[in-house]
C-alpha positions as CSV (number, residue, x, y, z in Angstrom):
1,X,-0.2,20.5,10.3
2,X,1.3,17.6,8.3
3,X,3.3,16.5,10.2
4,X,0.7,16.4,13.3
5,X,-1.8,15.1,10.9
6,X,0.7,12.1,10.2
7,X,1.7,11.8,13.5
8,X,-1.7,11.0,14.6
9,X,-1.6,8.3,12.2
10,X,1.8,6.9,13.6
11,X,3.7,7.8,10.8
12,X,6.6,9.3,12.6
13,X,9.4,9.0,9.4
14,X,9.6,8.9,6.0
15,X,10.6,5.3,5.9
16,X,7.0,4.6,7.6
17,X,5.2,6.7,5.0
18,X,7.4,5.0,2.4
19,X,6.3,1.1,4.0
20,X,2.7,2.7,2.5
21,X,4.3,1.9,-0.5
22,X,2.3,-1.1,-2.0
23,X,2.5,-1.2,-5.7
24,X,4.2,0.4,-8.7
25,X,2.9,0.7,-12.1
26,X,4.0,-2.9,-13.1
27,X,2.2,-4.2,-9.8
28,X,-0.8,-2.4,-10.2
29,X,-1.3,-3.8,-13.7
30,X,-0.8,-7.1,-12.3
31,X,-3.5,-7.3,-9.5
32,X,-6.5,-4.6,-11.4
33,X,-5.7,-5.6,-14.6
34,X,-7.5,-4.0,-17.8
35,X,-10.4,-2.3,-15.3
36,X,-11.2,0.8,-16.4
37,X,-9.4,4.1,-14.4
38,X,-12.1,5.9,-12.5
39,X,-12.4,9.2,-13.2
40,X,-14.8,12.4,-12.8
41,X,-16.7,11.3,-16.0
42,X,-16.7,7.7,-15.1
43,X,-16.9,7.6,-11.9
44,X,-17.2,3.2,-11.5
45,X,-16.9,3.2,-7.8
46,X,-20.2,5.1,-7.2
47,X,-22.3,2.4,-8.5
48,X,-21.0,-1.1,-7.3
49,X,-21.7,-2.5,-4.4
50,X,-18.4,-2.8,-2.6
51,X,-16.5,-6.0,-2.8
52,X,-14.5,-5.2,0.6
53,X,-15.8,-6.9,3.5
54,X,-13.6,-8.9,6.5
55,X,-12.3,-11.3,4.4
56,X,-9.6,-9.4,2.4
57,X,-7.0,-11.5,3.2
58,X,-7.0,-13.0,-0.4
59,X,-6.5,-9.5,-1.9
60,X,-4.0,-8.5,0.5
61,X,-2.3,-11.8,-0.3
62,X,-2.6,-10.4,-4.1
63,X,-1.1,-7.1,-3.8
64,X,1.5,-7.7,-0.7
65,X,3.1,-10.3,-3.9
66,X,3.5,-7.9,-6.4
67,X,4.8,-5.2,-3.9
68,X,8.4,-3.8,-4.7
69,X,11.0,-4.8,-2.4
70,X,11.9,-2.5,-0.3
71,X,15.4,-1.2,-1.6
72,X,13.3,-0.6,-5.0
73,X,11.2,1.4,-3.2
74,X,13.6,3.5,-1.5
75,X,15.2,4.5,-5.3
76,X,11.8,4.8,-6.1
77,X,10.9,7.3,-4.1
78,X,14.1,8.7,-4.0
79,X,15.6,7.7,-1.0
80,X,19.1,6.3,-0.4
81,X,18.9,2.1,-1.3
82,X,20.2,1.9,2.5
83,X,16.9,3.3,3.5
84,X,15.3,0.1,2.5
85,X,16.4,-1.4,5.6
86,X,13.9,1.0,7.6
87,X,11.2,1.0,5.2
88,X,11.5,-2.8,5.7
89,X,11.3,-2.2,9.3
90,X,8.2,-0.4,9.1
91,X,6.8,-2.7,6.5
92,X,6.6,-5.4,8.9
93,X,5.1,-3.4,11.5
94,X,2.0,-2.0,9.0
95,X,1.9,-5.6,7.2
96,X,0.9,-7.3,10.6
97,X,-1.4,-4.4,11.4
98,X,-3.2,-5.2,8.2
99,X,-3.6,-8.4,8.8
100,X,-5.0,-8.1,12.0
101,X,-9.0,-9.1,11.5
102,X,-8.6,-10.9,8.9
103,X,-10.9,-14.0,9.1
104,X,-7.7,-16.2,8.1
């Protein structure tokens, strides 16, 4: 069911579900800063208006610099540091999907 579920999705291997990969700890510190975690008691999200709207090039901008390279993300995730050739691969692919509908 996984597998079909991903499939559907066009993640066919686990270097394309590894490209999903945006940002480690060090990253995500980086781009949300000191903003509170959301969680069942404080649940942030469910009273802002979302920011998100067409023109998220800027935050993509944001997070894609702070993303791992891909060899770090392979060790990461525990794949061989050969592997970060694929996820690269893929990485491109789902970066210019992304992008696509962006105002820019």
């Amino acid at each position: 069911m996984l597998t079909r579920s991903l499939r559907e999705i066009r993640i066919n291997t686990p270097e394309q579900l590894a490209a999903h990969f945006l940002l480690d700890r060090q990253g995500l510190k980086a781009v949300a800063g000191d903003i509170p975690v959301m969680t069942d008691d404080l649940p942030v999200i469910e009273y802002r208006v979302p920011l998100f709207n067409r023109d998220y090039k800027p935050l993509l901008d944001e997070i894609f610099r702070h993303r791992p390279d891909n060899k770090q993300i392979a060790t990461e995730l525990g794949f061989l540091p050969e592997s970060g050739e694929k996820i690269g691969q893929a990485w491109n692919t789902l970066k210019g999907l992304w992008y696509q509908g962006t105002s820019d």
